[in-house]
PyMOL Python script that loads the backbone (N, CA, C, O; Angstrom):
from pymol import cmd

cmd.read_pdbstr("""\
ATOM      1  N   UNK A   1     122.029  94.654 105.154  1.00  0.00           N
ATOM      2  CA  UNK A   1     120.618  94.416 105.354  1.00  0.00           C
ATOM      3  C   UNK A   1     120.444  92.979 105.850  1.00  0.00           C
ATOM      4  O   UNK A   1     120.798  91.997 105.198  1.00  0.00           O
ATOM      5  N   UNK A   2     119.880  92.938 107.034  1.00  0.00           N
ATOM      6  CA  UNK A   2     119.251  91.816 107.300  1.00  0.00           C
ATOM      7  C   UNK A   2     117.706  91.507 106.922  1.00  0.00           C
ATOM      8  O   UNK A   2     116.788  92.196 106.477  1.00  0.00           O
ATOM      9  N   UNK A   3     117.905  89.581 107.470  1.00  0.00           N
ATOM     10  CA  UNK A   3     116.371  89.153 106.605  1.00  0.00           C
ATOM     11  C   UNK A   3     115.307  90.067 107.777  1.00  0.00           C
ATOM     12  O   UNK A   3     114.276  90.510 107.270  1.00  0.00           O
ATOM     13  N   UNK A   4     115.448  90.251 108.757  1.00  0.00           N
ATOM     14  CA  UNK A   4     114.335  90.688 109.698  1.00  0.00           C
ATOM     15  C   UNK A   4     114.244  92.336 108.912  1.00  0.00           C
ATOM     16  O   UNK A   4     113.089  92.744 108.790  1.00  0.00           O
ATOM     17  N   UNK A   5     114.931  92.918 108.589  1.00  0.00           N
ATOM     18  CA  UNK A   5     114.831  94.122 107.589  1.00  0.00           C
ATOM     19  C   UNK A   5     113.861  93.929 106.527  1.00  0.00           C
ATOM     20  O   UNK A   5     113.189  94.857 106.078  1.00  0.00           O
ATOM     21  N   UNK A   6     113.780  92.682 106.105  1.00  0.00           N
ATOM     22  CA  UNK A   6     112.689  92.609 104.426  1.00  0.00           C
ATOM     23  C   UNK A   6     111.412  91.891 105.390  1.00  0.00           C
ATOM     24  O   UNK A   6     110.350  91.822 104.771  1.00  0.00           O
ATOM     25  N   UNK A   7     111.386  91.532 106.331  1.00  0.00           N
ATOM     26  CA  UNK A   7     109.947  90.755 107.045  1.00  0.00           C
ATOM     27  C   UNK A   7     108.498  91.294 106.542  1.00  0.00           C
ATOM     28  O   UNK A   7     107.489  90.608 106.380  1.00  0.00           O
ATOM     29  N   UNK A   8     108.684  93.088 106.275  1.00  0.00           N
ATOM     30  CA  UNK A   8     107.514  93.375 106.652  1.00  0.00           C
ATOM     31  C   UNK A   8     107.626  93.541 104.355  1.00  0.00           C
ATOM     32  O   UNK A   8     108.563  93.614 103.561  1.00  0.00           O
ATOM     33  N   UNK A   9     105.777  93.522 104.195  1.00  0.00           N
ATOM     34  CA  UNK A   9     106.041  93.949 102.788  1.00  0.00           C
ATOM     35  C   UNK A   9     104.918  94.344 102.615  1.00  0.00           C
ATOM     36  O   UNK A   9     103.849  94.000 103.121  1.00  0.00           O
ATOM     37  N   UNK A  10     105.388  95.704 101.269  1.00  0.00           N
ATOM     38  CA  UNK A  10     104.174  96.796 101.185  1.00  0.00           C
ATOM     39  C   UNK A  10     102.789  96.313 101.056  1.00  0.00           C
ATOM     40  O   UNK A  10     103.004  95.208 101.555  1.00  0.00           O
ATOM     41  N   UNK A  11     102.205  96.300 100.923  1.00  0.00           N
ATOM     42  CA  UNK A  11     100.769  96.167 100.896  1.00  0.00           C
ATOM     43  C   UNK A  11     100.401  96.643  99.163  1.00  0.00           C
ATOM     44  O   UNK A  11     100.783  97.771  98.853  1.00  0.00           O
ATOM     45  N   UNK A  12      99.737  95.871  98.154  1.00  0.00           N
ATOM     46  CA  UNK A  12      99.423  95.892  97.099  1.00  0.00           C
ATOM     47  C   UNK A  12      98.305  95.314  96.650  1.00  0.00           C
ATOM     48  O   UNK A  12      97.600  94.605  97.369  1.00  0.00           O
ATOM     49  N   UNK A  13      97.985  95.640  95.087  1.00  0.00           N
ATOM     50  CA  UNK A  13      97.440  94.916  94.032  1.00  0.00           C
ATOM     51  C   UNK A  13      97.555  95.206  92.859  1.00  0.00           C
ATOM     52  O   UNK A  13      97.780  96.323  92.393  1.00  0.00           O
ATOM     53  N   UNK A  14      97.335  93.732  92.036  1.00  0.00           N
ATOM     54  CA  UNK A  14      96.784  93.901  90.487  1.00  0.00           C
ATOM     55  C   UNK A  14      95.319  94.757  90.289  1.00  0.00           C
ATOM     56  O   UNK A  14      94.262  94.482  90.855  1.00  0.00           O
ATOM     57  N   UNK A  15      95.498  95.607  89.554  1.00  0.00           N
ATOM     58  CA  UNK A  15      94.497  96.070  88.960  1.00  0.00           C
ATOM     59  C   UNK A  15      93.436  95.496  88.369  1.00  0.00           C
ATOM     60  O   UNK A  15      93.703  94.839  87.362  1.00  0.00           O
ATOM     61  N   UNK A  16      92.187  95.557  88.735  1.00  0.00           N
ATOM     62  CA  UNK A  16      91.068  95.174  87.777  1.00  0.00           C
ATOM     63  C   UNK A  16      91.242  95.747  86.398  1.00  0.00           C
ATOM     64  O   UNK A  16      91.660  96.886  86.193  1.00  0.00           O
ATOM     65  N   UNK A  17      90.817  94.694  85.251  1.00  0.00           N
ATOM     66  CA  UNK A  17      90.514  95.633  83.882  1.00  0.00           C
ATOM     67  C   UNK A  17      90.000  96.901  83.695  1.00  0.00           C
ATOM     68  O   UNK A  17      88.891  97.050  84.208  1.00  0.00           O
ATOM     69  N   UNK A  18      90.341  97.624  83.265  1.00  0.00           N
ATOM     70  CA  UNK A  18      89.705  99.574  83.230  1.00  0.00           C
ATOM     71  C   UNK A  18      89.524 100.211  84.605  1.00  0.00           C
ATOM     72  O   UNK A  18      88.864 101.246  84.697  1.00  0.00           O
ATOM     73  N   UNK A  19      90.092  99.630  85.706  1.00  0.00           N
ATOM     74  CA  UNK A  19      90.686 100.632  86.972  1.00  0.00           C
ATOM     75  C   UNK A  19      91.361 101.643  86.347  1.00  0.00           C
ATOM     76  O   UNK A  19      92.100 101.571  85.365  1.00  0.00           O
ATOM     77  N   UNK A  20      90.998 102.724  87.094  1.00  0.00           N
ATOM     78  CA  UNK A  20      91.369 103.904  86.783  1.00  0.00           C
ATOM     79  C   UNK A  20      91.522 104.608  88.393  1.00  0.00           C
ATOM     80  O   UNK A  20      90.548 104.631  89.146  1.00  0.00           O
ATOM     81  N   UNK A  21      92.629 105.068  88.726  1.00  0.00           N
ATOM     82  CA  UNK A  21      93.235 105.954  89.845  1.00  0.00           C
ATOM     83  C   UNK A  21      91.987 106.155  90.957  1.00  0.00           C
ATOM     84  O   UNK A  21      92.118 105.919  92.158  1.00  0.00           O
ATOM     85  N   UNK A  22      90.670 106.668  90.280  1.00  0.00           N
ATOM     86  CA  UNK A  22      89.803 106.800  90.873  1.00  0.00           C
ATOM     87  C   UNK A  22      88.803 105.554  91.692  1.00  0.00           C
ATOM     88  O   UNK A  22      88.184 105.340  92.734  1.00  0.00           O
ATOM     89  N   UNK A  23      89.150 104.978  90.442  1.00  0.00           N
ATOM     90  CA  UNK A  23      88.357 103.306  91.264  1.00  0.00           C
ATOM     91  C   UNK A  23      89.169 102.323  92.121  1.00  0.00           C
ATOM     92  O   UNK A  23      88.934 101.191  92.543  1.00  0.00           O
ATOM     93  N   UNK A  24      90.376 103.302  92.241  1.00  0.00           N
ATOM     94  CA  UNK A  24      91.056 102.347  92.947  1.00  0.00           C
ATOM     95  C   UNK A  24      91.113 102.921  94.446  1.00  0.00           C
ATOM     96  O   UNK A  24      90.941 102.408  95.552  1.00  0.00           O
ATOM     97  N   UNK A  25      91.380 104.014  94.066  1.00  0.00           N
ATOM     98  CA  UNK A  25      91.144 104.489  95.565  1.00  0.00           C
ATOM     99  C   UNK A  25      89.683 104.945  96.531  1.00  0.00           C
ATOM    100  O   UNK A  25      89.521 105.514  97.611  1.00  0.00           O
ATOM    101  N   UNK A  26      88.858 104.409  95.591  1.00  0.00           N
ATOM    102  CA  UNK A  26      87.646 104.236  95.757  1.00  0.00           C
ATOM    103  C   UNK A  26      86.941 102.894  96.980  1.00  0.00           C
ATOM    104  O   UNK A  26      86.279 102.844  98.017  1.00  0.00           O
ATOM    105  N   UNK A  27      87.627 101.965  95.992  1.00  0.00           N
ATOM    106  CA  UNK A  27      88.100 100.529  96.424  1.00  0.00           C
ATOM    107  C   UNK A  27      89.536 100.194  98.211  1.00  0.00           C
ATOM    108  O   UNK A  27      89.542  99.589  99.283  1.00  0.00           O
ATOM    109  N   UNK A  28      90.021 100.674  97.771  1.00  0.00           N
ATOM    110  CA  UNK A  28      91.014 100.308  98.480  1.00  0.00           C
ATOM    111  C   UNK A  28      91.412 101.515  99.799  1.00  0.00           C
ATOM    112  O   UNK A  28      92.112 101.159 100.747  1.00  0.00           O
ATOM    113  N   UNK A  29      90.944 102.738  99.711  1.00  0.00           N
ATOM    114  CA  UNK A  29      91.068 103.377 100.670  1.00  0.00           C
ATOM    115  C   UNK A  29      89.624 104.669 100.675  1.00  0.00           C
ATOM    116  O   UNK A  29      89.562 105.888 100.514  1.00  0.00           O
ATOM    117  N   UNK A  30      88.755 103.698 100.921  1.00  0.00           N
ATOM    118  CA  UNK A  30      87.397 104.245 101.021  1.00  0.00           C
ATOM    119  C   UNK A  30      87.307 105.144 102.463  1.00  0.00           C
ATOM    120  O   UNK A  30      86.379 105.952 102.415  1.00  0.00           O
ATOM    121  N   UNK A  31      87.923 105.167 103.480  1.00  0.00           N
ATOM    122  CA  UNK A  31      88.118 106.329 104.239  1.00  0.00           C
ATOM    123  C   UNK A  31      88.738 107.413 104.048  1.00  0.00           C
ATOM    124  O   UNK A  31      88.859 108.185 104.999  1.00  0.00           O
ATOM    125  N   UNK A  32      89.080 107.617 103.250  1.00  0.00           N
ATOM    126  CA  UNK A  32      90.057 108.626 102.877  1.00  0.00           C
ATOM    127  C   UNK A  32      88.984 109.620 102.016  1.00  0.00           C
ATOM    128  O   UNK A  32      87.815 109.256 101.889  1.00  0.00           O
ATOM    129  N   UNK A  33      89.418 110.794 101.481  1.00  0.00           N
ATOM    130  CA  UNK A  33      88.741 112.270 100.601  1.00  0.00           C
ATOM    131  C   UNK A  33      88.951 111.590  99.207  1.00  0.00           C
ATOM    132  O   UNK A  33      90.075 111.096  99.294  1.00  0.00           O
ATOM    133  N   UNK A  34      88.513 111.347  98.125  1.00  0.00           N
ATOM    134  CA  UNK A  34      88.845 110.830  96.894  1.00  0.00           C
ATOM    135  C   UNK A  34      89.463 111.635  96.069  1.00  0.00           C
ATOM    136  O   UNK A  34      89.580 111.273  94.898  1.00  0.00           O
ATOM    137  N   UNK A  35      89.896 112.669  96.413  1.00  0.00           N
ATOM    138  CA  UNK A  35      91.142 113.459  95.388  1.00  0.00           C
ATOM    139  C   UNK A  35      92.013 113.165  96.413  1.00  0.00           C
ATOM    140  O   UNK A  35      92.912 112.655  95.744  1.00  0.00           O
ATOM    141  N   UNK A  36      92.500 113.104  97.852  1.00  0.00           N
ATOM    142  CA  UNK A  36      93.489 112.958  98.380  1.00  0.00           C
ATOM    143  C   UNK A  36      93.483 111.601  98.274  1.00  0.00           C
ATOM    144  O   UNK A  36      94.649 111.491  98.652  1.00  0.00           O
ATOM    145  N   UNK A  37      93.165 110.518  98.086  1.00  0.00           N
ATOM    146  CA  UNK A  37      93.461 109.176  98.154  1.00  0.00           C
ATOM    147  C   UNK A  37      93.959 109.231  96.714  1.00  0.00           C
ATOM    148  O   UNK A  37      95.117 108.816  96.660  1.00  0.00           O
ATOM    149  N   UNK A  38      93.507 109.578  95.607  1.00  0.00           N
ATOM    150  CA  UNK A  38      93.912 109.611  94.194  1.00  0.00           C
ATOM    151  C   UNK A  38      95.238 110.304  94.344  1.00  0.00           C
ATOM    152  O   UNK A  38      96.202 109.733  93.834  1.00  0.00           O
ATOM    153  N   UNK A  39      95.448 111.496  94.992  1.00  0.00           N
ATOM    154  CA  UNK A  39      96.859 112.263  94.727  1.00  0.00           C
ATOM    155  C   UNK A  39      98.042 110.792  95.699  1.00  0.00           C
ATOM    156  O   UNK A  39      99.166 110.487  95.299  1.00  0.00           O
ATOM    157  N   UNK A  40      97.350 110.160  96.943  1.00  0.00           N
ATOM    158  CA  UNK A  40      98.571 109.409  97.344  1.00  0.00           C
ATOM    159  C   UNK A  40      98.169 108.108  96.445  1.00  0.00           C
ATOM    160  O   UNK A  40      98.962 107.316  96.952  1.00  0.00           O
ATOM    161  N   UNK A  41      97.735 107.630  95.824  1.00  0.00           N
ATOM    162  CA  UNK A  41      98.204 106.695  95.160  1.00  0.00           C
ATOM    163  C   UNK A  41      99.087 107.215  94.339  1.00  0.00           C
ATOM    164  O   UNK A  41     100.273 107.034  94.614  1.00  0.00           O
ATOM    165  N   UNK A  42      98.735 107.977  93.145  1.00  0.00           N
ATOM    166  CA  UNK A  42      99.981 108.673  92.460  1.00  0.00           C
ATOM    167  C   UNK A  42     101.194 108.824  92.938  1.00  0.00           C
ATOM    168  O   UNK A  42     102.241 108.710  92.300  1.00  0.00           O
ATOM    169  N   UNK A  43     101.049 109.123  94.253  1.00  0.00           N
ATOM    170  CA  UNK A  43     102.671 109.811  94.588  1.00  0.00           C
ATOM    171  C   UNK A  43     103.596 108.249  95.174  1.00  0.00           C
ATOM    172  O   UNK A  43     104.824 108.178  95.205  1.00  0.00           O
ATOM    173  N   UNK A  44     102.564 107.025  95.627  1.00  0.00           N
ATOM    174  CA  UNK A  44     103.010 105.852  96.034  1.00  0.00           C
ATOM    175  C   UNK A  44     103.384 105.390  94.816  1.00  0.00           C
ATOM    176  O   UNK A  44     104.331 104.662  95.113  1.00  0.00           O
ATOM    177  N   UNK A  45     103.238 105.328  93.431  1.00  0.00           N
ATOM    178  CA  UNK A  45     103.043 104.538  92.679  1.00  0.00           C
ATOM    179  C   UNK A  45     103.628 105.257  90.919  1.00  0.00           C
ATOM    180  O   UNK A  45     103.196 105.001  89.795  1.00  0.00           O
ATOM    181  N   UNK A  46     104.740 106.195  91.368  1.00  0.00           N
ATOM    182  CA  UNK A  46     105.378 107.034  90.279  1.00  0.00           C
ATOM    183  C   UNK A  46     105.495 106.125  89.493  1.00  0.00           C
ATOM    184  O   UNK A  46     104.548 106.428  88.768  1.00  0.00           O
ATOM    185  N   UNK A  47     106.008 105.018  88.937  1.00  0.00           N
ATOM    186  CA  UNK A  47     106.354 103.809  87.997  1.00  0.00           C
ATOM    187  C   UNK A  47     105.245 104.097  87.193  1.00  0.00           C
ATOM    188  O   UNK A  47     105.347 104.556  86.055  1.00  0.00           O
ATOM    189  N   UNK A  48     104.213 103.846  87.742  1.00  0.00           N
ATOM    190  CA  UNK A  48     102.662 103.853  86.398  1.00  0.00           C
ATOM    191  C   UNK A  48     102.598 105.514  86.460  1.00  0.00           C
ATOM    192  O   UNK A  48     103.284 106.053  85.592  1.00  0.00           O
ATOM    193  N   UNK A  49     101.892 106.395  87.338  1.00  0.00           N
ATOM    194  CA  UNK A  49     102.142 107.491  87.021  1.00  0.00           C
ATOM    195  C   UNK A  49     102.552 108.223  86.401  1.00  0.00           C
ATOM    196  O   UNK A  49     101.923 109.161  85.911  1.00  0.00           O
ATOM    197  N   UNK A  50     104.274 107.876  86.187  1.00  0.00           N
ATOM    198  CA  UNK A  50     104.744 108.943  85.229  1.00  0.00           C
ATOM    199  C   UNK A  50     105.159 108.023  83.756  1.00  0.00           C
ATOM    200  O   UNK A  50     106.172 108.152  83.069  1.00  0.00           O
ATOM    201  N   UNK A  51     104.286 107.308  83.607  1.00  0.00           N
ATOM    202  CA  UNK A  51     104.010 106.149  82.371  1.00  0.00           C
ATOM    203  C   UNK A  51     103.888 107.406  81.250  1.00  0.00           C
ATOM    204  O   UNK A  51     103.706 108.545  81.680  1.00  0.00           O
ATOM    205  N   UNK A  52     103.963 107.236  80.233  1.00  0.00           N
ATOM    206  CA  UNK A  52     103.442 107.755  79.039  1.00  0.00           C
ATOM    207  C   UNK A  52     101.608 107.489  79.211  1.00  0.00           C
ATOM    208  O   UNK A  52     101.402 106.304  79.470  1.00  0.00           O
ATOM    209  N   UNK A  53     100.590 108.132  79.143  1.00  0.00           N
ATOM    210  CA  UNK A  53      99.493 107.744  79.097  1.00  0.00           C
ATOM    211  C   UNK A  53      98.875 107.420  77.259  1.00  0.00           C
ATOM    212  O   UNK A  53      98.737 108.118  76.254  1.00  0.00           O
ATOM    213  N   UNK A  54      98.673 106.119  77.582  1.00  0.00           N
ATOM    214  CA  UNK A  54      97.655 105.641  76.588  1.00  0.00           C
ATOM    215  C   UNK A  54      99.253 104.403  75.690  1.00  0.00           C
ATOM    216  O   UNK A  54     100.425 104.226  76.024  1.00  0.00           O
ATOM    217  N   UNK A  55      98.734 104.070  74.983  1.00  0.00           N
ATOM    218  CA  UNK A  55      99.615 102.800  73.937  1.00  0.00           C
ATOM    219  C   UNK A  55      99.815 103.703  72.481  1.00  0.00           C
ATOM    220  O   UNK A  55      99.235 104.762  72.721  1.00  0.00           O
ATOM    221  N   UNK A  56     100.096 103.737  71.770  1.00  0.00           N
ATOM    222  CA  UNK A  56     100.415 103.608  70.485  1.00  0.00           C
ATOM    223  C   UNK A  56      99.268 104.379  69.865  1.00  0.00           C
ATOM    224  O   UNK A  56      98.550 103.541  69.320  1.00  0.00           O
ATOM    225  N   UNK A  57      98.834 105.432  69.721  1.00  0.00           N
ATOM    226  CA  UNK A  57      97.446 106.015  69.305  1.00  0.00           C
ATOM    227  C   UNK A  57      97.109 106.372  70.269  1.00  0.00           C
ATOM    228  O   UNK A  57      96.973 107.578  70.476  1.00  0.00           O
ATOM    229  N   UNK A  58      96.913 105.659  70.985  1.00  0.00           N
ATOM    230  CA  UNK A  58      95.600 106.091  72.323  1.00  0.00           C
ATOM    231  C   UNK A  58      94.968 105.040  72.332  1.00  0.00           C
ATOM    232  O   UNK A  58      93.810 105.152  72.732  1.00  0.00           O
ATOM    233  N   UNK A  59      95.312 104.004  72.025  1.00  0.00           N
ATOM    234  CA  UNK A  59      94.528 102.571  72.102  1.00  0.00           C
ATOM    235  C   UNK A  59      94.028 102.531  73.239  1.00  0.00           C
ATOM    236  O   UNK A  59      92.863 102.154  73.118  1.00  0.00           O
ATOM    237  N   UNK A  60      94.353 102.768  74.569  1.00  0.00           N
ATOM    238  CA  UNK A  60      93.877 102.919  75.967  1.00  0.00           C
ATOM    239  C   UNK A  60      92.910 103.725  76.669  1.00  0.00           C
ATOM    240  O   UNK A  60      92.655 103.707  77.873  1.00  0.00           O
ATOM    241  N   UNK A  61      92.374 104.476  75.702  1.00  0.00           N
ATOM    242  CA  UNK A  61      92.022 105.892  75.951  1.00  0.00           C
ATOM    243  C   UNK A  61      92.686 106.679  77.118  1.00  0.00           C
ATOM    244  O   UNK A  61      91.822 107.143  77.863  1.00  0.00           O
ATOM    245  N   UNK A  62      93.641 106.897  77.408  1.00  0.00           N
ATOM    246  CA  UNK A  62      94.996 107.584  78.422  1.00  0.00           C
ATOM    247  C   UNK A  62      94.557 107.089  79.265  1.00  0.00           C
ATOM    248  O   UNK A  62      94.815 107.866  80.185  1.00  0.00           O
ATOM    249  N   UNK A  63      93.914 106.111  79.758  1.00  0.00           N
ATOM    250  CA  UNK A  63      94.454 105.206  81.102  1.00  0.00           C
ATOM    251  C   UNK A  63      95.664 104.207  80.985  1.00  0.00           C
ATOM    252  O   UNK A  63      95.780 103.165  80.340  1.00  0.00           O
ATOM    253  N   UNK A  64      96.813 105.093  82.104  1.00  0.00           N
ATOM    254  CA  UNK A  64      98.130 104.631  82.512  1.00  0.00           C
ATOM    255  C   UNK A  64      98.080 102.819  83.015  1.00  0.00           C
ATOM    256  O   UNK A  64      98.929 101.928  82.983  1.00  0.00           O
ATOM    257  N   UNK A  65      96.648 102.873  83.457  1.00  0.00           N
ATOM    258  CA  UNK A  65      97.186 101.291  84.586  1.00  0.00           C
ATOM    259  C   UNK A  65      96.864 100.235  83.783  1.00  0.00           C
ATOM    260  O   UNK A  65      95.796  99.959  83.237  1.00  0.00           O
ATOM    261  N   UNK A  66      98.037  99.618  83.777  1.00  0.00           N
ATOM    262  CA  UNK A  66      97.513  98.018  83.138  1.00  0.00           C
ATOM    263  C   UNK A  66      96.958  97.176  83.900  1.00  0.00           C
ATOM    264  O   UNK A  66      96.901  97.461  85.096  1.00  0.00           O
ATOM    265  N   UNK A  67      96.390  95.901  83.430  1.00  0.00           N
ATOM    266  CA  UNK A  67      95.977  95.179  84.810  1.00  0.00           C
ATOM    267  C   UNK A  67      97.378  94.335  85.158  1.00  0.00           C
ATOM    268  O   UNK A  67      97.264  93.536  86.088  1.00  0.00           O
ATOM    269  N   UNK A  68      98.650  94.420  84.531  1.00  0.00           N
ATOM    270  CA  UNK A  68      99.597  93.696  85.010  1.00  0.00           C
ATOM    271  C   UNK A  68     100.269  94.617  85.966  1.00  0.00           C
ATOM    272  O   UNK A  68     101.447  94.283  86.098  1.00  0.00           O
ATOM    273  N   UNK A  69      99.928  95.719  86.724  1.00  0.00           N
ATOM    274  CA  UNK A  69     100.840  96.857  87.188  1.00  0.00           C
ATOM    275  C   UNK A  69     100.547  96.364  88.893  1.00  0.00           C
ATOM    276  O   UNK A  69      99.571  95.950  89.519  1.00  0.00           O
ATOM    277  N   UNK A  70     101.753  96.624  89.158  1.00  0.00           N
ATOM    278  CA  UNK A  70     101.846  96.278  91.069  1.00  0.00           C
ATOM    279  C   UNK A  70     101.682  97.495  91.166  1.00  0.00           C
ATOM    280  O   UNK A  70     102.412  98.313  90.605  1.00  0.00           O
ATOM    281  N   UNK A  71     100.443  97.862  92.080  1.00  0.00           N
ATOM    282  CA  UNK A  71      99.658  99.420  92.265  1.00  0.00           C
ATOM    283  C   UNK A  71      99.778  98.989  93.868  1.00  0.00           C
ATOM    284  O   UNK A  71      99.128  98.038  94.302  1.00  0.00           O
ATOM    285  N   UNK A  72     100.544  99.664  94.590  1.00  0.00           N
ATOM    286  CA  UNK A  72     101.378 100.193  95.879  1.00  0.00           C
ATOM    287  C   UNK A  72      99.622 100.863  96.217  1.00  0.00           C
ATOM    288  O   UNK A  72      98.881 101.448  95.426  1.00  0.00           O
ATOM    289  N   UNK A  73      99.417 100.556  97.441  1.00  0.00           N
ATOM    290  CA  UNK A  73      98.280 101.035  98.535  1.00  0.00           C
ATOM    291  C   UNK A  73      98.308 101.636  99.882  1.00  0.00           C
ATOM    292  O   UNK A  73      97.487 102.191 100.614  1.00  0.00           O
ATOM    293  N   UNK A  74      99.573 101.314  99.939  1.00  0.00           N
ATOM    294  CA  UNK A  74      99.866 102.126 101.167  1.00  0.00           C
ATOM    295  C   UNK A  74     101.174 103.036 101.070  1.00  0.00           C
ATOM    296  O   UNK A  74     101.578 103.205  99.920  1.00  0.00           O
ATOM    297  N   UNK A  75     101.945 103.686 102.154  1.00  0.00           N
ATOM    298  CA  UNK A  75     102.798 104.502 101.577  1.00  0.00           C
ATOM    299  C   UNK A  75     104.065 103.441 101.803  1.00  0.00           C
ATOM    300  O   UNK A  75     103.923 102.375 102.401  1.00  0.00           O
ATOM    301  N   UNK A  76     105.300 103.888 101.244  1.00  0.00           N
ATOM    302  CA  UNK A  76     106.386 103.403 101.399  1.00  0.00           C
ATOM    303  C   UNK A  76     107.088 103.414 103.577  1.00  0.00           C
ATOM    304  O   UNK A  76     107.095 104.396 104.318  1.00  0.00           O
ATOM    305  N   UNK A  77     107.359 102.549 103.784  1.00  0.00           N
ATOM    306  CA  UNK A  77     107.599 102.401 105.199  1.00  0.00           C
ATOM    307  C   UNK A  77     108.720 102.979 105.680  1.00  0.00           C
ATOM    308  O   UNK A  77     109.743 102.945 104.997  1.00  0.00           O
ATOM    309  N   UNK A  78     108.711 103.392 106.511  1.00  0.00           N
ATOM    310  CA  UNK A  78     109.933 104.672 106.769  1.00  0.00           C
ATOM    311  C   UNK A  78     111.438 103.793 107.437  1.00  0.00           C
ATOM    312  O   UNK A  78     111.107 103.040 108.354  1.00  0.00           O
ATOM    313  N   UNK A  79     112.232 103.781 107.281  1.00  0.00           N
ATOM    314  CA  UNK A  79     113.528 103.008 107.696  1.00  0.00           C
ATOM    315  C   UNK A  79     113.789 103.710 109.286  1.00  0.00           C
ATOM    316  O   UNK A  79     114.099 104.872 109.551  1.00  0.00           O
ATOM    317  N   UNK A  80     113.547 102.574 110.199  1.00  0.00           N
ATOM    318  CA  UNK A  80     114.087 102.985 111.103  1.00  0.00           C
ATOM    319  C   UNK A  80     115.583 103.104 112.099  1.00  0.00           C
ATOM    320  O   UNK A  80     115.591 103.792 113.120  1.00  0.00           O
TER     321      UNK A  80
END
""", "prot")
cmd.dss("prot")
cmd.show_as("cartoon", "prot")
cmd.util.cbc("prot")
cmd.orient("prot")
């Protein structure tokens, strides 16, 4: 791997406090259908996704996203 190989980089963010899948793709890909922008964030962003939902009880009320989570916005870039 060369450095001109890492040049380009995904496109992200930190989560606002109590973002939830829906407000994010609300936010961040407002052209898009809001169940299909919700299903590709999920599928960009398996790490939080397939999280256990909620803390210890349910302290979270089953929202997966922390606000410390790198939440992926675009898709992964295809290797050419």
């Amino acid at each position: 791997m060369t450095a001109s190989t890492l040049s380009r980089v995904r496109r992200s963010i930190l989560p606002q406090a109590g973002d939830t899948w829906a407000s994010i793709a609300a936010r961040e890909l407002p052209d898009m259908d809001e169940a299909a922008a919700t299903g590709a964030l999920q599928s960009w962003n398996l790490h939080v996704f397939m999280r256990a939902a909620g803390a210890i009880g349910g302290v979270r009320g089953g929202n997966p996203i922390l606000p410390s989570d790198v939440i992926f916005v675009e898709p992964p870039v295809a290797r050419t």
